[in-house]
N, C-alpha and C positions, 0 to 999 in steps of 0.2 A: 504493500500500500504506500509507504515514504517513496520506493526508489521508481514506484510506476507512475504513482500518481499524486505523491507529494502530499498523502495527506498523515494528518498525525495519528501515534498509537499511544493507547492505552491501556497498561497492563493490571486485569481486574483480578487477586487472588482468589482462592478456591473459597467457598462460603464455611464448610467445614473444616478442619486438619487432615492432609491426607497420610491416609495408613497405609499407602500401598505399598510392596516391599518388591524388590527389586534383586533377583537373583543373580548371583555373576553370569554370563555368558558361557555357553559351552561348546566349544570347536573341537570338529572330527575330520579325518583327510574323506573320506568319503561320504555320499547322498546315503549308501545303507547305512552306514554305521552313523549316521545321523537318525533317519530314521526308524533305526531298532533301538538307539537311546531315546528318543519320542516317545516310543510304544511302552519302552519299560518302565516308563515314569508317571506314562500314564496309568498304567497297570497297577501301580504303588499308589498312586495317589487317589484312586478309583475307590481303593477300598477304603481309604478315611472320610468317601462321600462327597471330599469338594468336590464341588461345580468347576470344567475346564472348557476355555474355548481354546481352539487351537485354529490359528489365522496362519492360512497357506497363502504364496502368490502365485500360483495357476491352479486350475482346475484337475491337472496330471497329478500333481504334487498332491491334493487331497485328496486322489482316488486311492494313491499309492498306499496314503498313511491310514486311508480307513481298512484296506487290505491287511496293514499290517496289526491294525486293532480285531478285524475279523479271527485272524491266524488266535490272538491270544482272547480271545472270545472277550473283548470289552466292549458293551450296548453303549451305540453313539447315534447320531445324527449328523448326515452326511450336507452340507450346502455349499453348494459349488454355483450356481447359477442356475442350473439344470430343476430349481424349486422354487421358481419366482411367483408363483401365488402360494405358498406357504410360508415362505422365507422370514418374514415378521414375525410369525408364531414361534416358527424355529427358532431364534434369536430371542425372542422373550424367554420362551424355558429354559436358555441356556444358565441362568442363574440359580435353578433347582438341587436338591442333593443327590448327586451320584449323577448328574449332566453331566455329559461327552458330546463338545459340538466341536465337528470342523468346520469351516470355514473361510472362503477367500477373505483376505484384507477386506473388501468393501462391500461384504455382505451386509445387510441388515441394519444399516447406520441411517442416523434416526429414531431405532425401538430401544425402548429402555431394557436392559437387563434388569430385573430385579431377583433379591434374594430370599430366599425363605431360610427362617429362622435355623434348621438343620445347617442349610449350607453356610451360612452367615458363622455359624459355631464350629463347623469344621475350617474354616479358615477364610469366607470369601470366592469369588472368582478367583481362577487361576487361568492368566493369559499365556499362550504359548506361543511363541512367534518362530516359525518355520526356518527363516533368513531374514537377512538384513533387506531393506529396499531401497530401489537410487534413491530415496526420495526418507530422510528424514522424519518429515513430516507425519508420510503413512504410517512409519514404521508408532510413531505418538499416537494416532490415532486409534491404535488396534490395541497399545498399550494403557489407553486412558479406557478403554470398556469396563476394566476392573478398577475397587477402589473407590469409587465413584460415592461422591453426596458424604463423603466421611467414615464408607463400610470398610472394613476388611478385605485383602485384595492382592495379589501377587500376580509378580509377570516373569519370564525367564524367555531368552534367545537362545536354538541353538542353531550353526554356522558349521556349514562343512567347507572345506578350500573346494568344490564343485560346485557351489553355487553361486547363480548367476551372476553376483555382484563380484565375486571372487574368483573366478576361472580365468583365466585369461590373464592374470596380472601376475609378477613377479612373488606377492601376497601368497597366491594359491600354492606353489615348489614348496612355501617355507613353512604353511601350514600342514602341506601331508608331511612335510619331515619330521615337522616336530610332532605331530597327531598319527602318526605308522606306529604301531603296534600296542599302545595305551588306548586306544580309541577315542580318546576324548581332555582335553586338557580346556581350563577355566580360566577368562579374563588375560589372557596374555595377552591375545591380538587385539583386545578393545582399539589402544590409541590409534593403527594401521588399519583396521578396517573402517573408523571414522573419518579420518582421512583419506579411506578410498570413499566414500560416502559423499564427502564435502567435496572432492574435487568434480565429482558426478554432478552435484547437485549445481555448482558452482558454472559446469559447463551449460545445465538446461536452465540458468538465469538468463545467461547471457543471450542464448538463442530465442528464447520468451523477451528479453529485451529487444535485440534485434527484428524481430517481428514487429516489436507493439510501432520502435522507430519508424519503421517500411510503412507500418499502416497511418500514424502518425503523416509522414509524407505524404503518401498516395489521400490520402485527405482534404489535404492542404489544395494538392495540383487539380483536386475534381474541385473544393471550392472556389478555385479564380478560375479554374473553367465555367463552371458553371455563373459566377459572378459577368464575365467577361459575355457567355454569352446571351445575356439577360441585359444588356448593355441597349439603348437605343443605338441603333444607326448613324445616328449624329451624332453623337460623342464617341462612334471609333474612329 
């Protein structure tokens, strides 16, 4: 809003204290051994009754992991896009005791989760974020479902060096070296994957800038066209 459109911010705190708790991150060199640590955490934490979403970024990636909850027999709800006249309802129960919802990032935003008193005393929403996203932002928004109004609430990341944001960079070599044969190591790569994060994000400013300029321009040249040709006869 300052740098598009030059208007001011205001930053309004949360009306309650938030309790949401914030797990370190967990990085694996590979997508299974990420998502057989998903499965198994889910599996443990199933039985203490919290409520969990688990926010995938594509539609594969949450066919995969409900697969992998099928194999160890954990009742979920699968949405992926493919349950667009249910989707709101789906999302609203995801705050019950013993909910298992997957979920894309941008499912169901908008419907309140609420929590019943069981899940609320088992610990809250537990948000589970699949990967990191180019984008920040999304990755807040998926994190802010739990917690929410002053409840109880937890979120954890986990990152394989195959995933999307991570593949292809020099990041990814250094992650399976150091995640080969432990499966999974905590919080190391934070500062380097935020930094791949920000340089991403950093590039689709500028191209979101670049555009708005173009159109900015192309604006301008159709209003003294059009000014110009609205012009009487005698004054060109």
């Amino acid at each position: 809003f300052q740098g598009f459109y030059g208007l001011p911010i205001v930053v309004i705190p949360p009306r309650r204290p938030n309790r949401r708790k914030q797990l370190p991150t967990r990085y694996f060199a590979t997508l299974e051994d990420k998502f057989r640590a998903i499965a198994a955490d889910v599996h443990e934490r199933f039985a203490s009754g919290q409520p969990m979403l688990i926010g995938t970024k594509t539609i594969d990636e949450s066919e995969v992991l409900a697969e992998h909850f099928r194999q160890l027999e954990i009742p979920h709800e699968l949405l992926n896009g493919k349950q667009d006249r249910t989707e709101a309802a789906i999302v609203a129960a995801a705050g019950e005791d013993h909910a298992v919802t997957i979920a894309t990032n941008m499912a169901g935003r908008g419907t309140d989760i609420k929590l019943n008193k069981a899940a609320e005393a088992a610990g809250g929403l537990h948000v589970i974020q699949t990967q990191r996203q180019d984008s920040a932002r999304v990755d807040r928004q998926l994190v802010g479902r739990c917690g929410r109004q002053g409840q109880p609430g937890s979120h954890q990341c986990f990152v394989s060096a195959e995933d999307q944001l991570i593949a292809g960079d020099s990041l990814s070599l250094r992650m399976k070296k150091r995640c080969s044969g432990t499966a999974q190591v905590a919080g190391v790569f934070d500062r380097e994957v935020d930094e791949l994060q920000d340089q991403l994000e950093s590039r689709g400013y500028q191209q979101r800038l670049d555009l708005y300029r173009q159109d900015q321009w192309l604006d301008d040249v159709l209003s003294k066209v059009a000014a110009r040709d609205h012009q009487p006869v005698g004054s060109l």
